[in-house]
C-alpha angles and dihedrals in degrees: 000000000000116000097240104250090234082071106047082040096067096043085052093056088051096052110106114263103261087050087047088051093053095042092055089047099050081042090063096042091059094054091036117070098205089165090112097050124109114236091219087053093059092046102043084042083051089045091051091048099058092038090062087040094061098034084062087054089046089056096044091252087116133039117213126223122227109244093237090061091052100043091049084047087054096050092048090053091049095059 
């Protein structure tokens, strides 16, 4: 008999927040097929990415945070 997803659903929710992360990883995995995608795309795509990502700080379009704020933000949110 299948576990109702309601259920697994608000375990989910309790789990701490590293345990929630993976299981929302290995989730999407599930529903993508990535089998046909090239290892070196997906770095060069991420590389791009935070290239542009840094080029718009650069050019005062983004604000950075300093890594003491978000790590304090992360460990209110855990508690």
């Amino acid at each position: 008999m299948a576990i109702p997803a309601e259920v697994i659903e608000k375990e989910a929710i309790a789990l701490p927040r590293e345990d929630k992360a993976r299981l929302v990883m290995h989730l999407l995995e599930s529903i993508e097929d990535r089998s046909n995608l090239d290892p070196r795309l997906l770095e060069q795509a991420w590389l791009a990415e935070a290239d542009r990502r840094y080029q718009a700080y650069l050019r005062g379009e983004e604000q950075s945070i300093p890594a003491e704020e978000v790590f304090a933000d992360l460990r209110a949110d855990d508690h």
